[in-house]
N, C-alpha and C positions, 0 to 999 in steps of 0.2 A: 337295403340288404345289410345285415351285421355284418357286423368285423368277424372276420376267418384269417385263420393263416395264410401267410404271405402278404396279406392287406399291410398298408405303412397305417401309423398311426394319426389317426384326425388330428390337424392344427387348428388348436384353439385353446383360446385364454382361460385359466383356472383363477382360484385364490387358494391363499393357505395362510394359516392365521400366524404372522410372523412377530417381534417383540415389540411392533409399535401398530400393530393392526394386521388389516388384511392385505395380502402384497399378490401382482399379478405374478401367476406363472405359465410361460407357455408351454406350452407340450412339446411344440419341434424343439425347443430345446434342453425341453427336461427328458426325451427320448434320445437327442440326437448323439449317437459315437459312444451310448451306455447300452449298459444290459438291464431292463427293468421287471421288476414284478409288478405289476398293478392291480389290487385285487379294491372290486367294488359293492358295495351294497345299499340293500333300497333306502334305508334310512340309520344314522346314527343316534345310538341310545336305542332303539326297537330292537324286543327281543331276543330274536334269532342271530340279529347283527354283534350285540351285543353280550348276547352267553357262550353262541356257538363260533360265529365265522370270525372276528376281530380275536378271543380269546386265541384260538389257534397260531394264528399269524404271531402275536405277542410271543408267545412263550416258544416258538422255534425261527422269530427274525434271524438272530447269529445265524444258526443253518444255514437258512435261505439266502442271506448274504454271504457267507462262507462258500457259497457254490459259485462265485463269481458275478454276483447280482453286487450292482453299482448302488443302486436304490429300488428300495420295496415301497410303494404308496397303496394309498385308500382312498380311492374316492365315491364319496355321495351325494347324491341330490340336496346338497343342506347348504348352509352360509358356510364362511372361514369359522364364522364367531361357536360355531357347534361343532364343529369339526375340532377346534381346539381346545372344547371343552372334553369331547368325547376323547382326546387323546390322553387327557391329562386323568381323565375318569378310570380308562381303560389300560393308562400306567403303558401307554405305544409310542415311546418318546424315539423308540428305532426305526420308527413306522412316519414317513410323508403324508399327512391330509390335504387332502383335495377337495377343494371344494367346487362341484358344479350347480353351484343355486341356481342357474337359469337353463341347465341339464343341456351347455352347448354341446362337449363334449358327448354325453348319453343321445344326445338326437343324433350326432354327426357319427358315431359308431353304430346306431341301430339297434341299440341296446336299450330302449325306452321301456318302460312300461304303466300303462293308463291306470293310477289306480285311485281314482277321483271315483268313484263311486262308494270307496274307505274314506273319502275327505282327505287322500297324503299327496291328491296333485300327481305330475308327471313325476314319477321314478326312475333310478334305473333295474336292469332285473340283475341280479345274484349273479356276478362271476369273478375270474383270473385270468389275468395273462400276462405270457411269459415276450418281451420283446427284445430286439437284438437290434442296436441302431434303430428305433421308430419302425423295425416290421417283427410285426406278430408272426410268433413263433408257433407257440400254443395258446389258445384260448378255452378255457372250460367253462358254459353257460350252465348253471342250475333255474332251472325254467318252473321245477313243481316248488310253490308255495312252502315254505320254511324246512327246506331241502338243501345243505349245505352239502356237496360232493364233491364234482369236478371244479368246484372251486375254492375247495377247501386248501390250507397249507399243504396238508398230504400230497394232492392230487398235484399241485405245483412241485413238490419237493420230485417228486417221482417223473418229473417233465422236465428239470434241471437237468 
């Protein structure tokens, strides 16, 4: 069953590419007693992720943190080591990467999606959400193929 509102947030171990490598980060307590954005996508550096959904996020983080958001992350199905290339690409140094290479996270939320018959492996699919202490507030899934919407900045900005 995905993640809905009200759901707490899955506990389980992330990396994120930190000044001497990849460092673990949990979720219970990258969520816990914060207000977070977390907005995710199927792969870093691919297209859509990176002209449409990541470009958004970049250029109104202040906002979004301005609204009382503790921390805005991104996470994808990718290593630390891509994640923090795509940050430094993407100019998102306001912006948390997450890395879930082994898509614990994407499976434990229910947010997977199959797309091994592209050769990209387990993904997750396009969204946002808005959590308060570890329980999802708002979630917004874009489900149609290079569809940025309800999980666009806008659609979080407007759910703040």
């Amino acid at each position: 069953m995905p993640l809905s509102a009200g759901d707490t947030i899955p506990n389980v171990t992330l990396k994120t590419n930190g000044p001497d490598g990849p460092e673990d980060i949990a979720t219970g307590e990258l969520f816990a007693g914060k207000r977070v954005v977390l907005f995710a996508v199927p792969g870093a550096f691919t297209p859509g992720c990176s002209n449409t959904h990541m470009p958004g996020f970049v250029v109104k983080a202040d906002e979004v943190l301005a609204r009382g958001v503790d921390t805005l992350a991104c996470l994808s199905v990718n290593d630390a080591f891509v994640m923090g290339a795509w940050q430094k690409d993407q100019n998102a140094q306001a912006i948390l990467m997450l890395a879930d290479g082994n898509a614990d996270f994407t499976r434990a939320a229910g947010l997977e999606n199959d797309r091994s018959s592209a050769g990209m492996g387990l993904r997750s699919l396009r969204y946002a959400l808005i959590a308060d202490d570890g329980v999802v507030q708002y979630i917004g899934v874009d489900t149609e193929r290079g569809v940025v919407d309800k999980s666009s900045v806008d659609a979080v900005l407007a759910n703040l």
